[in-house]
N, C-alpha and C positions, 0 to 999 in steps of 0.2 A: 426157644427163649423163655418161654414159660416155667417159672421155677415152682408156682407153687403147689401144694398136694394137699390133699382131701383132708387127712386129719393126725394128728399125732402118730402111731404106728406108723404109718405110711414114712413120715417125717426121718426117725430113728431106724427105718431098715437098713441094714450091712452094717450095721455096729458087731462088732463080732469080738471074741475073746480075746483078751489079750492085747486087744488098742491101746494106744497114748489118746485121751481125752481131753480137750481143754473145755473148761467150762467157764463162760462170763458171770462176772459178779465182783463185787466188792462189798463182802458182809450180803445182806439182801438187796441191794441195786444191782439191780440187773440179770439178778439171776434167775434164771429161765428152768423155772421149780416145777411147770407141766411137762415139759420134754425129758424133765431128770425123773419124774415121776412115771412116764411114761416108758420109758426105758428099763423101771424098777418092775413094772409091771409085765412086762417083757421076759424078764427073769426068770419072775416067780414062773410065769407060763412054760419056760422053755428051759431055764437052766443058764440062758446066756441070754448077755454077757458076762464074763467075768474076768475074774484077772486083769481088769485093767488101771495101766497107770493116768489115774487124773490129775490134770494142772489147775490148780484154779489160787484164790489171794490166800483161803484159807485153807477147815479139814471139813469145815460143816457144825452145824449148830441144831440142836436139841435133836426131832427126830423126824425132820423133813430134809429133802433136799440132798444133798453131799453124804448127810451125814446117816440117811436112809440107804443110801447106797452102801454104805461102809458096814453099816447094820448087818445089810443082808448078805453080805462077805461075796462084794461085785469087785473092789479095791485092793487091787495086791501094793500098790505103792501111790500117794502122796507126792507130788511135786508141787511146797507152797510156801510163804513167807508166816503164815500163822496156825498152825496147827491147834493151836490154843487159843479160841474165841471166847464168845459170851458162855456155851456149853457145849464144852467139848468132847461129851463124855463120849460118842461113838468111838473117835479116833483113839482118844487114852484108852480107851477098854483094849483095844484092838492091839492098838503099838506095844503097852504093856504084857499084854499075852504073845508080842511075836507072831502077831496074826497080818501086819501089812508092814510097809516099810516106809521111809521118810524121805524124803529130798529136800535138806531147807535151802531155802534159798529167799535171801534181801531182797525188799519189794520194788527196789526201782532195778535192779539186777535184773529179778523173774522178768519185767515189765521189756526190758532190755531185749534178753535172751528171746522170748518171743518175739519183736520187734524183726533181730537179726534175723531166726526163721523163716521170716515171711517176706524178708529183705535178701535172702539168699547169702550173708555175712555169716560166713561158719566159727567165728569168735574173732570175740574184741577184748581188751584188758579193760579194768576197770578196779580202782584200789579198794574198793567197799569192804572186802574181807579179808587182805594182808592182814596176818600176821594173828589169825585164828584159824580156829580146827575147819571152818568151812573152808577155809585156802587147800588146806594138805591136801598133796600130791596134783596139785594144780599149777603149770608152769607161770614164772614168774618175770617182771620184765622191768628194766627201770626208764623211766622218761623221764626228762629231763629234772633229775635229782629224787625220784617219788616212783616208789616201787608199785606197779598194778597186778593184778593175777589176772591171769587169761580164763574167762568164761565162755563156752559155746553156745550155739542157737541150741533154740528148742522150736523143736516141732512138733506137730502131732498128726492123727490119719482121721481126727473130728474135730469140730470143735463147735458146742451146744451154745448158742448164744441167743440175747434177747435185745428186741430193736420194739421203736415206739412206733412207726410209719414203715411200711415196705412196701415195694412197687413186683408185679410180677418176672421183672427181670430180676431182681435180688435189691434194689438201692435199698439202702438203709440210712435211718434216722434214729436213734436212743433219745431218750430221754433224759437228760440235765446228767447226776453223777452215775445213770445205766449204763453213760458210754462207756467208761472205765477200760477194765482189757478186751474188752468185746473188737473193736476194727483190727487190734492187733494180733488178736485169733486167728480172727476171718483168714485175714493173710498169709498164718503159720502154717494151716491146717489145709490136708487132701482134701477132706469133707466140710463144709460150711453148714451148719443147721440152723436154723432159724425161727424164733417163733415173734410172732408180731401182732402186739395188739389191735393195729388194722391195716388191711390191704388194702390200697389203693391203685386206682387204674395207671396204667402205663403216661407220666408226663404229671403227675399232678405231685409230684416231689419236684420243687424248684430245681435245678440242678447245682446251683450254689448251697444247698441245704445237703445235699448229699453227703452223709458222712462216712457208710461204707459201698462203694461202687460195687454192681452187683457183680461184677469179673471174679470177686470172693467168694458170692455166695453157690449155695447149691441145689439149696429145697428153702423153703418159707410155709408156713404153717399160720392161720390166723389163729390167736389165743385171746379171744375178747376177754377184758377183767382177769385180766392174770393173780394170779395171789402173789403176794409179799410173802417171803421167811418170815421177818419178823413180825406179823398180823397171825404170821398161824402159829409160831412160837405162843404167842400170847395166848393164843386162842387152844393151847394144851393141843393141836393135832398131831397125833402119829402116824405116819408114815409106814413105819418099819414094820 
């Protein structure tokens, strides 16, 4: 029942080429910047992973995080509502060269689509994108006078997220807007990763507090003083 492990590597083993990633975050909340950093590290060392497809809100910003992965040409494809943030340039450079691919997709759709994944629902309709290029070749349905498109689950075979309290069984707690698509991962994804600014013993998460039950998680990792994106944005650090 013991989920947690010794230190980063350890955390990120069996990530392998070619996986669907989900990674938490919305902008820098919540984004779990030592484990993606850790995994970039990984890379360099070994060659993998690569090729894979990440889900996350955006593409990545300046030259930490998402956007260091895309750097280092780990990212074959994009699945996100913003591709275009504060600095976008890893993604643009990459997409314009035909170097990764895209999948947009509407922020309360994406937020959906993982949802159904982790809810076992292999698509629901939803009108958000009738009657645009994102709709095409996507079946259509009308209820009651108001036409919806059919969007599928999404799932994934990881997904790297970041919690403010964990207990050695997996419970999880975030932090104010960290919670974001983080519990909705947990649930999509074969793999649950976890880094947590502190471990605490088994019972001393109220269990009314519990925001993700650890039945989602699968490794936990403590990451005291985690770094913020946009602290290190500011702060000029590259990554790549």
């Amino acid at each position: 029942m013991d989920k947690t492990v010794a230190g980063l590597p350890e955390a990120i083993a069996g990530i392998e080429d070619g996986m669907a990633v989900m990674i938490g975050g919305f902008g820098g909340a919540g984004a779990p910047i030592e484990l993606i950093h850790a995994l970039i590290d990984r890379f360099r060392a070994t060659g993998s992973p690569k090729n894979l497809t990440v889900i996350n809100n955006n593409a990545g910003n300046g030259r930490i995080g998402i956007a260091a992965m895309i750097d280092e040409g780990m990212v074959a494809k994009m699945v996100c509502s913003f591709p275009r943030s504060s600095d976008p340039r890893a993604f643009t450079e990459k997409y314009l060269a035909g170097e990764i691919g895209l999948e947009l997709v509407p922020q309360g759709t994406l937020a959906e689509r993982i949802r159904a994944g982790g809810a076992g629902i292999p698509a629901f309709y939803t009108p958000t994108t009738y009657g645009t290029d994102l709709a095409k070749g996507k079946p259509v349905a009308e209820f009651e006078g108001r036409n919806y498109v059919q969007e599928r689950w999404l799932k994934a075979d990881v997904a790297l997220i970041k919690a403010e309290l964990a207990d050695p069984h997996g419970n999880l707690t975030y932090r104010k807007a960290a919670r974001n698509f983080s519990p909705l991962m947990a649930m999509a994804a074969a793999t649950t990763i976890v880094q947590a600014s502190k471990i605490v013993a088994a019972g001393e998460i109220e269990p009314e507090h519990v925001v993700t039950p650890g039945i989602f998680v699968d490794r936990v990792v403590e990451v005291r003083d985690a770094a913020q994106e946009e602290a290190l944005i500011r702060a000029g650090v590259e990554y790549a």
